[in-house]
N, C-alpha and C positions, 0 to 999 in steps of 0.2 A: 224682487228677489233679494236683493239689497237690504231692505227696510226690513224684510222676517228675519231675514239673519242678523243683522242688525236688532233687532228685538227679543229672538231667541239667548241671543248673548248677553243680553241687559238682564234676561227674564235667571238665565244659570249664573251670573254673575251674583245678584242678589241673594238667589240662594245658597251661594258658597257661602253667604256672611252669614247665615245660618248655624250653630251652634253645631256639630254633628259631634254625634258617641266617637269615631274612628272614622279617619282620612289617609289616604295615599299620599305621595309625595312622587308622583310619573316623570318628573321633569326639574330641570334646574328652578332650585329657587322654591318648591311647590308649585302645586298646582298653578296655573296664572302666568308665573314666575314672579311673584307679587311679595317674597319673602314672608308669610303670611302664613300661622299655622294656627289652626281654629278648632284645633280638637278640646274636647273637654275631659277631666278627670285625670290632670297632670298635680302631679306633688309639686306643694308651695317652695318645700326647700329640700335640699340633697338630705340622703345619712351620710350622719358622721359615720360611718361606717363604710361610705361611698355606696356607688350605685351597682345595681345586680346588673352581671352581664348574661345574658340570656344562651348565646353563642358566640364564639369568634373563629374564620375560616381565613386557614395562609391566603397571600396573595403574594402579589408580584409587586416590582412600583409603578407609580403612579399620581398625579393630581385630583383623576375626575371623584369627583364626589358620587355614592350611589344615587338610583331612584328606586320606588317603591310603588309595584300596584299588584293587584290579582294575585297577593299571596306570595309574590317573587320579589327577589333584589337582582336587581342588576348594576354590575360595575365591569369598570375593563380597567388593562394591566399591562406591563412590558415587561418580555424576560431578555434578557441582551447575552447574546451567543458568541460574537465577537463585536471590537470596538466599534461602535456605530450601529449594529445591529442589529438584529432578533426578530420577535417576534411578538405583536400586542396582538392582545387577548377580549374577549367579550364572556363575561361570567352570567350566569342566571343561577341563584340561590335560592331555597327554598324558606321564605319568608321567617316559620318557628325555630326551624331547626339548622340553617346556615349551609346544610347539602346542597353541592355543585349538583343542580340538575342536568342543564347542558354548560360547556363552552367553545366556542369556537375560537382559531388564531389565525393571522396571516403575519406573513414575515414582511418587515419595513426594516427601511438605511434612514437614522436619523442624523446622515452627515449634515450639517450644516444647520442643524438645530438645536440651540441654545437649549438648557434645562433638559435636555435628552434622558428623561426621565420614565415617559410614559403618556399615553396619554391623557389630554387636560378638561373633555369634555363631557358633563353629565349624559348618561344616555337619556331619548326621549321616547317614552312609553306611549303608546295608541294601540287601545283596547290590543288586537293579537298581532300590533309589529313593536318591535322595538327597532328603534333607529341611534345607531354606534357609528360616532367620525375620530379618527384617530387623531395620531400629531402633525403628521403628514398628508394627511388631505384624503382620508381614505374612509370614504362614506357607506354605509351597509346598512341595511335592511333585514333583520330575522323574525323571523316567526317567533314572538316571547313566548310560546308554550316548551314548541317544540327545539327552539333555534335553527330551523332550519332555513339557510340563506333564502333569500327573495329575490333582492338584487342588490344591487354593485355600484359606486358611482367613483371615480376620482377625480378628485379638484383640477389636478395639475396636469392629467390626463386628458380628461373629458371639457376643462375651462382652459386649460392651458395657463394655470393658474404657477404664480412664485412661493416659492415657502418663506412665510415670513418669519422673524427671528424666534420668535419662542412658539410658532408652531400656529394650526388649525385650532380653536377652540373654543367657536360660538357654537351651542348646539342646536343641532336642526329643531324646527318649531314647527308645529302643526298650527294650520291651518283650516279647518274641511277636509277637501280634497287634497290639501295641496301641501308642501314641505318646504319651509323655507328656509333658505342656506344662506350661506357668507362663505363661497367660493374663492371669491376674490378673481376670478376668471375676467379673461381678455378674449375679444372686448367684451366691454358695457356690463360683464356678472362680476361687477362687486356684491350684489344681492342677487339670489336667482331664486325660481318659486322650480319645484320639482313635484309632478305628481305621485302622490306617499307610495301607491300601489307599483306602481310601476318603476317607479324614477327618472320617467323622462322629463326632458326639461319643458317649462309652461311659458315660463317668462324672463327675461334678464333686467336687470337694473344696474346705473351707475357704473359710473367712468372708474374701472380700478386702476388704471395710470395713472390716475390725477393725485390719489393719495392712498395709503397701505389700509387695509383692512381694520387693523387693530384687533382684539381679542373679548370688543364687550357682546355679550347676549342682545339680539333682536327680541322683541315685545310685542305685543298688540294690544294697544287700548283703544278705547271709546272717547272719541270727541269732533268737538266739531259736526253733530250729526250723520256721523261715517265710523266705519273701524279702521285707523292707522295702524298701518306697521313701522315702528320705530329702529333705527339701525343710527346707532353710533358708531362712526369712522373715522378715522386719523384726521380728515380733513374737515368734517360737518356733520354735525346732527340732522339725520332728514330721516321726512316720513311719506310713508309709500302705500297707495292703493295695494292691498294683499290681494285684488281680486287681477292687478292685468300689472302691478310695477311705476306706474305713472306716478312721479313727483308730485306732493301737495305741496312741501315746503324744505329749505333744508336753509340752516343759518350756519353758517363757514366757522368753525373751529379749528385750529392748527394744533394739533397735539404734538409736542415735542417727544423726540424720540416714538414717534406713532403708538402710543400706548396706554389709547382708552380702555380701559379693564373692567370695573366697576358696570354694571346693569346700570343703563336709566332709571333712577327712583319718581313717578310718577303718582298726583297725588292730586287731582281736579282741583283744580283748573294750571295744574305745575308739570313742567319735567324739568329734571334736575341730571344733570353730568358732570362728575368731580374726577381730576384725572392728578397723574402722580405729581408729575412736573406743570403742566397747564392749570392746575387751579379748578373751580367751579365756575359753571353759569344754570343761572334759572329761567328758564321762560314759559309766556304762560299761553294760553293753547285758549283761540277763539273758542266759546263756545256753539257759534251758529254755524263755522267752516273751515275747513281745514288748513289753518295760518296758524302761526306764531308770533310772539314776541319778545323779546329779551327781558325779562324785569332786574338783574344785575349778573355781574359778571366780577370775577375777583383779579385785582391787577397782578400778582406775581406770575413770575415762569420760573420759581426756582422750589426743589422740596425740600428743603432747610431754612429758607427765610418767606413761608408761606403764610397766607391770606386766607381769611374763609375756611376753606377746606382744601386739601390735597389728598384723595383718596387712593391708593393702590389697587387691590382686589374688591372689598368691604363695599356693598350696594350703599349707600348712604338712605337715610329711611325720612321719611318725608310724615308727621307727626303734629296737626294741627296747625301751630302759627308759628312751628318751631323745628329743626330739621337738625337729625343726628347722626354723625358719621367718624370713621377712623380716618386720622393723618395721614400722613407721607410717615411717620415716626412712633405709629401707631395712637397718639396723642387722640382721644372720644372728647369731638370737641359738640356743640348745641353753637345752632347758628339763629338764629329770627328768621323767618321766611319769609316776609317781608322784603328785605334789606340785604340780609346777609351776615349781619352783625354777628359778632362772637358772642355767645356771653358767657359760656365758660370752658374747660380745659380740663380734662381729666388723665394720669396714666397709669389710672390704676388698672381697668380691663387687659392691658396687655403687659403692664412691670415695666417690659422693658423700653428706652426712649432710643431706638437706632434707628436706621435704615432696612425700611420692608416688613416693618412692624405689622401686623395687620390681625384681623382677628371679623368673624363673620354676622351679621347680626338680624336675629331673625323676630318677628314680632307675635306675640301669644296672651294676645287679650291687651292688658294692662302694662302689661310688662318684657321684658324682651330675654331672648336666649341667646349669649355669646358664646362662641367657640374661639378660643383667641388659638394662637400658631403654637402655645407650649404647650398645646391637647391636652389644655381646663377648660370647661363648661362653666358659663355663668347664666346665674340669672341675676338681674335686675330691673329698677327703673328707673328712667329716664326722664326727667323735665326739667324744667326753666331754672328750676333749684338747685339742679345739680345730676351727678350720678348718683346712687343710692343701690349696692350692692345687696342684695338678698343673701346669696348662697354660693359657693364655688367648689370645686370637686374635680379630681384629675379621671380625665372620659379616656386617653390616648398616649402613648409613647411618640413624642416628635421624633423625623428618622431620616428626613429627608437633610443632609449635610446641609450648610450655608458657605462652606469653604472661608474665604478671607473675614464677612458678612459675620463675624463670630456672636454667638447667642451664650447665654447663662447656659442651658441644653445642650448646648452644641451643633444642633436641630432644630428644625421646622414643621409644624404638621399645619401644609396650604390647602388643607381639605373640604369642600364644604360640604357638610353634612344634612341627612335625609332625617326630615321629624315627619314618623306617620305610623299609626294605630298605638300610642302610647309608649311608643322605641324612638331610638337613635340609632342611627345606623351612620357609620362613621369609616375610615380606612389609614392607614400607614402605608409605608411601603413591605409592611411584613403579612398583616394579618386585617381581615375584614369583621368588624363585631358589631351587635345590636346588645343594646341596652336600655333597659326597661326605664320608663318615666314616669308611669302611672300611680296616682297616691295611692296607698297602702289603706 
């Protein structure tokens, strides 16, 4: 049973790398989560003239970037009613035209939650559910046609889970059957596997006493002749049978201030984990069974006087013999993948050289699509040579205050955004908009 599905997966894998007219984007990161957009018949470079918006619909604030499938968008939102308060929201849009089909809300207290903002996490699309986790630990299941609930889960509730400082914000991952979360639940559901239809629980994994959750995305790749589930946390990188939780391997990382962010960038025979204050390490993933090994690791623990790479949000992209990622200070630096080595340094993608600089970087054939936090779009490419700027073009209004953290903007736009059927689908804390990509 193993091996088919195991082989099924190899067989749609493949054919994702397939050229296709028009693709979804269901989940954080696209399809996969692999940052990876493979649509064909996108314009080389912006108009001067900037780009056509197609629609834009109010919203509320928020972080989570949308998804896109079956013709709908969905995103969620917070309205705050009084301090600490209100109520976050689950939106479904109508793909052309930006009409709120359904949305549903529930009221949350986000006392004690840093960025009290909204919530942080892309919703995840499966054919007719979509699955919405708030900031607070509040997990749900709707019907994507019609929105109507399914069911119900909460963290803190049902795992007996702590609210970490900036909130819940891995999004659930489908699996088959199954729905995998990052509870953080006591005992033993630092990862838990939940059945999609129902939401009861299947399996628990890892000590969440031992060390805090963190806020990066769980994965599933192919290695080692097995499918791992990958789960970056405060304390270690480990990978887990998706089919029962069982430990393959896990190599002890201490994140300072517990705040891995950044997705695993993954890249046969590599996974890679770059964090703000902790630095990066690479290791590289037997291919005959499921072990690991460290191939380097970078020596700072500070994000001012950093090493390699110190990533914030920004997946770092794992690119032949050569790996590209944003700073602690937004700084697009190229490392050797080998080794680790630097070889060069860019600030031009984000301007600015401060704290929490970041900007999101997706990959489209040849070349790559940035969204840095002043909500500009870039394209460019990326190699050994250097950065090489194509084209840039203002996509968003940043709106999200930085308070002390002061910007050229005054603002931040920490959104990451949905490329799928030749649109952008993007958000602020005011308004949600799709815009057109496709050449003329």
């Amino acid at each position: 049973m193993v091996l088919f599905r195991f082989l099924g997966l190899s067989i749609i894998f493949c054919l994702s790398l397939t050229p296709m007219a028009a693709e979804d984007w269901p989940e954080w990161r696209g399809r996969g989560r692999r940052g990876v957009w493979r649509e064909t018949g996108i314009i080389e470079t912006f108009p001067k003239t900037g780009l056509k918006l197609l629609w834009s619909t109010p919203i509320a604030a928020g972080y989570s970037g949308p998804a896109v499938a079956g013709g709908r968008v969905y995103v969620t939102d917070y309205r705050q009613t009084e301090p600490n308060k209100g109520f976050e929201r689950a939106l479904c849009l109508d793909e052309k035209t930006g009409k709120v089909l359904w949305a549903r809300e529930w009221r949350v207290d986000y006392t004690g939650l840093d960025y009290g903002l909204g919530p942080r996490a892309t919703p995840t699309v499966d054919s007719n559910r979509v699955y919405i986790l708030g900031a607070v630990g509040d997990l749900h299941c709707f019907d994507a046609v019609t929105g109507r609930p399914i069911w119900r889960r909460s963290y803190r509730k049902d795992f007996s889970a702590e609210l970490p400082t900036w909130g819940f914000s891995a999004a659930p991952l489908v699996d088959g059957d199954r729905l995998i979360v990052v509870p953080a639940g006591r005992p033993n559901a630092k990862v838990a596997a939940l059945d999609k239809a129902t939401g009861q629980e299947i399996w628990r994994a890892l000590d969440a006493a031992a060390s805090e959750p963190g806020y990066s995305h769980p994965i599933l790749i192919e290695a080692g002749g097995t499918l791992q589930l990958i789960v970056w946390h405060a304390g270690a990188l480990a990978s887990l049978a998706p089919d029962d939780g069982e430990l393959y391997w896990e190599q002890p990382f201490k994140i300072r201030m517990n705040t891995p962010i950044a997705t695993p960038a993954w890249a046969e025979p590599h996974i890679m984990v770059s964090a703000f204050f902790s630095g990066a390490r690479l290791y590289r993933l037997d291919p005959e069974k499921p072990v690991s090994t460290m191939v380097w690791k970078g020596d700072s623990d500070s994000a001012v006087d950093t090493d390699k790479l110190h990533s914030l949000m920004a997946t770092p992209v794992i690119d032949g013999d050569y790996i590209y990622g944003f700073c602690s200070s937004g700084q697009l630096r190229c490392l050797r993948r080998a080794t680790g080595e630097r070889v060069w340094e860019s600030q031009q993608a984000t301007v600015e050289r401060t704290r929490n600089v970041s900007g999101f970087i997706v990959r489209h054939g040849n070349r790559y699509f940035i969204n840095n936090d002043r909500g500009e779009l870039i394209i460019a490419k990326l190699s050994p040579q250097g950065y090489q700027e194509i084209s840039r073009t203002e996509l968003i209004r940043p709106t999200t205050a930085m308070g002390a953290n002061r910007r050229e903007r005054k603002a931040v736009n920490w959104v990451p955004p949905a490329y799928a059927n030749r649109h952008i689908y993007t958000r602020n804390d005011e308004q949600i908009l799709s815009v057109a990509l496709a050449a003329r």
